[in-house]
TIVO-2410 file (N, C-alpha, C; in nm, 3 decimals):
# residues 89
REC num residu      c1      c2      c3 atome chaine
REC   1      X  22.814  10.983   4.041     N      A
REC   1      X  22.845  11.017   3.904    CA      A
REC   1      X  22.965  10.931   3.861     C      A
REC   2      X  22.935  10.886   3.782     N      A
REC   2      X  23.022  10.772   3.719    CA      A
REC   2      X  23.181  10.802   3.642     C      A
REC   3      X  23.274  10.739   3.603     N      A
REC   3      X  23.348  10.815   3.525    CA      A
REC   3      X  23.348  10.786   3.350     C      A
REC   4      X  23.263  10.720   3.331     N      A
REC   4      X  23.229  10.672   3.200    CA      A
REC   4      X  23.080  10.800   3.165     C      A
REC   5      X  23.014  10.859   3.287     N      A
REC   5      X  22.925  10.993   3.260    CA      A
REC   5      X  22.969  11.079   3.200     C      A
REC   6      X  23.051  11.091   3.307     N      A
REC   6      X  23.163  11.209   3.320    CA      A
REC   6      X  23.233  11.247   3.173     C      A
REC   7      X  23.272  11.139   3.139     N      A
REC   7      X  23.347  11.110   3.000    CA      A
REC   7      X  23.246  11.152   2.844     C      A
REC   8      X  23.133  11.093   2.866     N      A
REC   8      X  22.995  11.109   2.770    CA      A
REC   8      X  22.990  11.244   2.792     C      A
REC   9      X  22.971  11.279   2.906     N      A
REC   9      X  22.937  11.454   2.858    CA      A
REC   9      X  23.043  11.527   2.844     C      A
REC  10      X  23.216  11.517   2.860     N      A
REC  10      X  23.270  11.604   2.812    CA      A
REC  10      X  23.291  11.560   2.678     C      A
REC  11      X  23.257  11.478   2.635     N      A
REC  11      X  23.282  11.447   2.512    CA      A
REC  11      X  23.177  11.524   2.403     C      A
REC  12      X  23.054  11.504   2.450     N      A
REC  12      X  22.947  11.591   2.391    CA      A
REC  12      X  22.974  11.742   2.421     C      A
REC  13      X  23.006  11.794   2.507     N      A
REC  13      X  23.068  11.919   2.528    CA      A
REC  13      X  23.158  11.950   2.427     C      A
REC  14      X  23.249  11.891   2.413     N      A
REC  14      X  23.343  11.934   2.319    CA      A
REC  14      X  23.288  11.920   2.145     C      A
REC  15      X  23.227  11.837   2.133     N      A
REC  15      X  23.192  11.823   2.001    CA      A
REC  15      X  23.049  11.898   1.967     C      A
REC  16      X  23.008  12.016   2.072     N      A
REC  16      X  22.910  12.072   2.048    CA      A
REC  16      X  23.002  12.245   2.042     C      A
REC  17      X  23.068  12.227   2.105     N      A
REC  17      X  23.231  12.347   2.077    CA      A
REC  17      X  23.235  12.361   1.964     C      A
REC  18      X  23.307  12.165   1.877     N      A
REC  18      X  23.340  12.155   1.746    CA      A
REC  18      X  23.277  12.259   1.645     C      A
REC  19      X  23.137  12.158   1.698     N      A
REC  19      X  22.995  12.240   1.590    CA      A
REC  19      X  22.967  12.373   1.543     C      A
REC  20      X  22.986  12.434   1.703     N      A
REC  20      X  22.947  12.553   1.715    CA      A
REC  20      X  23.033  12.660   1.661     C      A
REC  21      X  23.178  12.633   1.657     N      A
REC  21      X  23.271  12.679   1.629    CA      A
REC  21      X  23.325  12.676   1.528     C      A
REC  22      X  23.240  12.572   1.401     N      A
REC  22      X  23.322  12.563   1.243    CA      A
REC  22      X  23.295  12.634   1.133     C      A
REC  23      X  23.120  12.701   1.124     N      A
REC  23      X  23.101  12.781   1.066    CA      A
REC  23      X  23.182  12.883   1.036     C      A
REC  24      X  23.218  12.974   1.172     N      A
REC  24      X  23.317  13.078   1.137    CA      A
REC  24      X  23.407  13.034   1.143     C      A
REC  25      X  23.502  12.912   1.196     N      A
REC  25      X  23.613  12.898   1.164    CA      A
REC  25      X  23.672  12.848   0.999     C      A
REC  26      X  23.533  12.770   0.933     N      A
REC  26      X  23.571  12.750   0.797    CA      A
REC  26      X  23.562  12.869   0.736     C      A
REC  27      X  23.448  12.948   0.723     N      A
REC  27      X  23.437  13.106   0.662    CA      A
REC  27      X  23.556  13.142   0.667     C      A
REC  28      X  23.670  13.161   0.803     N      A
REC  28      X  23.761  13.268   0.788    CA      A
REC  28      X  23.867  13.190   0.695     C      A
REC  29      X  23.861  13.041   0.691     N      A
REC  29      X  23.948  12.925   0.651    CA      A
REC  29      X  23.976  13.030   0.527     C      A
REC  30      X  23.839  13.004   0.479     N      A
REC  30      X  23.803  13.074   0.330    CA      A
REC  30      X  23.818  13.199   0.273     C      A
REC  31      X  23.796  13.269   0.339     N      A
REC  31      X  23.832  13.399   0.333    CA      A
REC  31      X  23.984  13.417   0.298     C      A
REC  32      X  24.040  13.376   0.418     N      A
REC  32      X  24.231  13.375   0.438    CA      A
REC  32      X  24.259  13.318   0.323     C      A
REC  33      X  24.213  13.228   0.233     N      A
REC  33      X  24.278  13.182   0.120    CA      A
REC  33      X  24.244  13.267   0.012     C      A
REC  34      X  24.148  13.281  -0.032     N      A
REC  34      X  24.081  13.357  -0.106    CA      A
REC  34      X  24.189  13.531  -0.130     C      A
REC  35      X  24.198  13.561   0.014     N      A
REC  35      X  24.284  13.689   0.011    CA      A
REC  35      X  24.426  13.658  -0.046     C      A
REC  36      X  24.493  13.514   0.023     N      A
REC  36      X  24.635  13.517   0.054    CA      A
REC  36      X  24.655  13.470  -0.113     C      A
REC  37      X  24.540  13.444  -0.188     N      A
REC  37      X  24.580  13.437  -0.327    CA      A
REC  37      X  24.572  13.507  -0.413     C      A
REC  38      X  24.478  13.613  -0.343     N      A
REC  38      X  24.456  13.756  -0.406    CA      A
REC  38      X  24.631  13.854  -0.399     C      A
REC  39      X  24.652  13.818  -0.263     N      A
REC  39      X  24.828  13.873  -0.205    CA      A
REC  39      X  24.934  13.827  -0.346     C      A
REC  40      X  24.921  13.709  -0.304     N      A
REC  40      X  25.034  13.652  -0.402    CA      A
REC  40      X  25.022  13.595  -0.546     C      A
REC  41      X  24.902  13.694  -0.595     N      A
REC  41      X  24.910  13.715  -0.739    CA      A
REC  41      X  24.925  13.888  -0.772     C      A
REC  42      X  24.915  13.978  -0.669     N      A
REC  42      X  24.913  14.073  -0.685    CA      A
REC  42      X  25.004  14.143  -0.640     C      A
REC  43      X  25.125  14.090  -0.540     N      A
REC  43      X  25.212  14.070  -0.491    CA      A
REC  43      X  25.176  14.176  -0.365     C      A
REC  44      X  25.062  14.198  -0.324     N      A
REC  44      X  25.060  14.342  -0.232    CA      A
REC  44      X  25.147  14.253  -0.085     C      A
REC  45      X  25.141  14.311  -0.010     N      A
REC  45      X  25.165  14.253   0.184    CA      A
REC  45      X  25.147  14.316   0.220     C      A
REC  46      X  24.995  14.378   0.213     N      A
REC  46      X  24.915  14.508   0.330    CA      A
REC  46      X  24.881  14.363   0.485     C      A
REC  47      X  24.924  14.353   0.562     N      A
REC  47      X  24.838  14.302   0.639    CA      A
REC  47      X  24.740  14.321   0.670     C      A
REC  48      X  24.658  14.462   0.715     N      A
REC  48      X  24.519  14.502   0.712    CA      A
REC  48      X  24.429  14.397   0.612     C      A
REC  49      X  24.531  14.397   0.472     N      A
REC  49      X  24.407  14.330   0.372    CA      A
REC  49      X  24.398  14.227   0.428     C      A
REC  50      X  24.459  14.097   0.478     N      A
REC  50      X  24.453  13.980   0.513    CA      A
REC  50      X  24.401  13.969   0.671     C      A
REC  51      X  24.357  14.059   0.750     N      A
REC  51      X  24.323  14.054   0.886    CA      A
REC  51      X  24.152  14.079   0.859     C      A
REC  52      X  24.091  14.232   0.781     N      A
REC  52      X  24.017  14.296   0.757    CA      A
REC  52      X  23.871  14.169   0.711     C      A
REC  53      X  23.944  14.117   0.610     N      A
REC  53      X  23.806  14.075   0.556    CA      A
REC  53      X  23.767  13.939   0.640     C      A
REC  54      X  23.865  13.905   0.726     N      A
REC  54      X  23.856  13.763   0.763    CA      A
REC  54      X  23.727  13.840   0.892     C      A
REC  55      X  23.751  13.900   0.969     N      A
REC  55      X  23.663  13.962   1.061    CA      A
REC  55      X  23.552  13.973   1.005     C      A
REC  56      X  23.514  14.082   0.913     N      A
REC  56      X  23.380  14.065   0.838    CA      A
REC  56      X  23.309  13.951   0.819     C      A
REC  57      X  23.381  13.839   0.787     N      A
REC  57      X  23.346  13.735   0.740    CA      A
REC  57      X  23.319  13.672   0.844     C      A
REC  58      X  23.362  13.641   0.966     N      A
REC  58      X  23.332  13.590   1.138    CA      A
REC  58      X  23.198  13.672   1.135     C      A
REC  59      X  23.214  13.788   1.140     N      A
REC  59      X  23.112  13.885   1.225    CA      A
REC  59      X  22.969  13.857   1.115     C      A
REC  60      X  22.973  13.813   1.000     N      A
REC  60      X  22.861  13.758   0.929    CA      A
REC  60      X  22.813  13.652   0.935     C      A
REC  61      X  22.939  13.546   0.952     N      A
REC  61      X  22.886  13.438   0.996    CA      A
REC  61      X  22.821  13.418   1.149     C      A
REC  62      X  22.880  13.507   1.210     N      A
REC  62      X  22.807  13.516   1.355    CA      A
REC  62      X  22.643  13.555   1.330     C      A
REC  63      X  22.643  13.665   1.250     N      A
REC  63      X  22.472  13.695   1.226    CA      A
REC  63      X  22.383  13.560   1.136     C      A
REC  64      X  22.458  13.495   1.046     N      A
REC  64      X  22.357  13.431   0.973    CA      A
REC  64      X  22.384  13.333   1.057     C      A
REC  65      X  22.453  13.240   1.139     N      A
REC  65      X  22.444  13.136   1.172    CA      A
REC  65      X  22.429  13.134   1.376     C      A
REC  66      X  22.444  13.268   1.373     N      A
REC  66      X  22.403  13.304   1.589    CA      A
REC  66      X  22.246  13.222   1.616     C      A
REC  67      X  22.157  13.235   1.566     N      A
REC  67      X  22.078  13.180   1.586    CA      A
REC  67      X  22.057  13.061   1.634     C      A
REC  68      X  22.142  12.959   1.513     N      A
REC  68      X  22.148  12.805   1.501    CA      A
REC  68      X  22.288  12.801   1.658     C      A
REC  69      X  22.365  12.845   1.620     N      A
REC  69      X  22.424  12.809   1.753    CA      A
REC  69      X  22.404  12.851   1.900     C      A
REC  70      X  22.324  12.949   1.897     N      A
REC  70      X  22.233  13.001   2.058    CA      A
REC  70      X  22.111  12.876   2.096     C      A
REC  71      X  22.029  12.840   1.988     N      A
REC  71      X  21.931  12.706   1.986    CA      A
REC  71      X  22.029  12.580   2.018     C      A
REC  72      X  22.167  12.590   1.965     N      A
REC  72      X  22.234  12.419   2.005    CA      A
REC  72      X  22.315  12.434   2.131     C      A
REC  73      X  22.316  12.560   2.186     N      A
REC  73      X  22.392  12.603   2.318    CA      A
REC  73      X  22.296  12.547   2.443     C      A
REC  74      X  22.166  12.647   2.387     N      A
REC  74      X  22.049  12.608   2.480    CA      A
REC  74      X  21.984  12.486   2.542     C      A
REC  75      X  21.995  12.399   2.439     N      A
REC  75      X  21.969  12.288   2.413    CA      A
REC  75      X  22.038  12.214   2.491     C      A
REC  76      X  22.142  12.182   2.480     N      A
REC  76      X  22.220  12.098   2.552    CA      A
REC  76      X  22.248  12.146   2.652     C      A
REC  77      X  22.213  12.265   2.745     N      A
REC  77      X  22.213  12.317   2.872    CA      A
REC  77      X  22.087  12.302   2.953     C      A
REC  78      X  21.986  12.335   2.841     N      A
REC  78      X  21.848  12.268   2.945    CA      A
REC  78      X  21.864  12.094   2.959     C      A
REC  79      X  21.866  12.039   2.853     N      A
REC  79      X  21.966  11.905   2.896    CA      A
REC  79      X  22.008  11.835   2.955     C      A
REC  80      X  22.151  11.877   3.008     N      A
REC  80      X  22.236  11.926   3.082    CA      A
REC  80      X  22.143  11.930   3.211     C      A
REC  81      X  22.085  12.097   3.220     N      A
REC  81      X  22.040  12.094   3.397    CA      A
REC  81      X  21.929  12.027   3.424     C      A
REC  82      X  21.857  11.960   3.285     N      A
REC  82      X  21.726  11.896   3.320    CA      A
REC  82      X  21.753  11.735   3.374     C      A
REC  83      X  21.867  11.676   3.358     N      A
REC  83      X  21.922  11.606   3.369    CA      A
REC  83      X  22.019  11.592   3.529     C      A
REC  84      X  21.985  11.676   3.615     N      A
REC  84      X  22.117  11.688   3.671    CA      A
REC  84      X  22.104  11.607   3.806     C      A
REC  85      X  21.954  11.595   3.845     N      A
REC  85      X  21.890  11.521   3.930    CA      A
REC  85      X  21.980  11.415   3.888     C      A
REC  86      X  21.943  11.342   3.767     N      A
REC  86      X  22.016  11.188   3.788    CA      A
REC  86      X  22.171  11.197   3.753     C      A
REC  87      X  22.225  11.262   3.749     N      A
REC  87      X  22.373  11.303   3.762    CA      A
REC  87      X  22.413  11.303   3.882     C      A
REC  88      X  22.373  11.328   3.965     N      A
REC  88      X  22.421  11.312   4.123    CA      A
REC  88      X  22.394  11.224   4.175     C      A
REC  89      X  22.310  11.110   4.117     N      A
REC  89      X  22.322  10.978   4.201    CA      A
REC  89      X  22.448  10.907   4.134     C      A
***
C-alpha cells in the first residue's frame, strides 16, 4: 500500500465527512441566525430559544436527508472493502 493510496483515500474520507456533514451543519448555520436575529431585535436572552430550534432543525435534517447520507456512507464502504484485495498489494 502505497503512501500516495493512503493519501487518496483519506482524502476521500474526509470529504465524504465534509458532504455528509453540511446539510445539518448549514441548517443549524441557519437556524442560529435566523434566531440570534430574532434575540437581538427582540432583545430576549432565553438560551433555550437559541439551543431549542437549532436541534429540531438537525433532527429534520437528519430525517429528510438520512437517507442520502446512509446511500453515500454505504457506498464508499462497499468500495472501500470491495477494493481491499488490491490495497494490500
Amino acid at each position: 500500500m502505497s503512501q500516495d493510496l493512503v493519501i487518496n483515500l483519506g482524502q476521500q474520507a474526509l470529504w465524504l465527512a465534509v458532504q455528509v456533514a453540511a446539510p445539518m451543519m448549514g441548517l443549524a448555520l441557519a437556524v442560529g441566525l435566523v434566531v440570534s436575529i430574532l434575540q437581538a431585535t427582540t432583545q430576549i436572552n432565553e438560551q433555550t430559544l437559541a439551543f431549542a430550534p437549532k436541534v429540531l432543525a438537525v433532527l429534520g435534517a437528519l430525517v429528510f436527508f438520512g437517507p442520502w447520507m446512509l446511500t453515500s456512507l454505504l457506498n464508499f464502504t462497499v468500495r472501500l472493502l470491495g477494493n481491499l484485495g488490491a490495497y494490500v498489494r
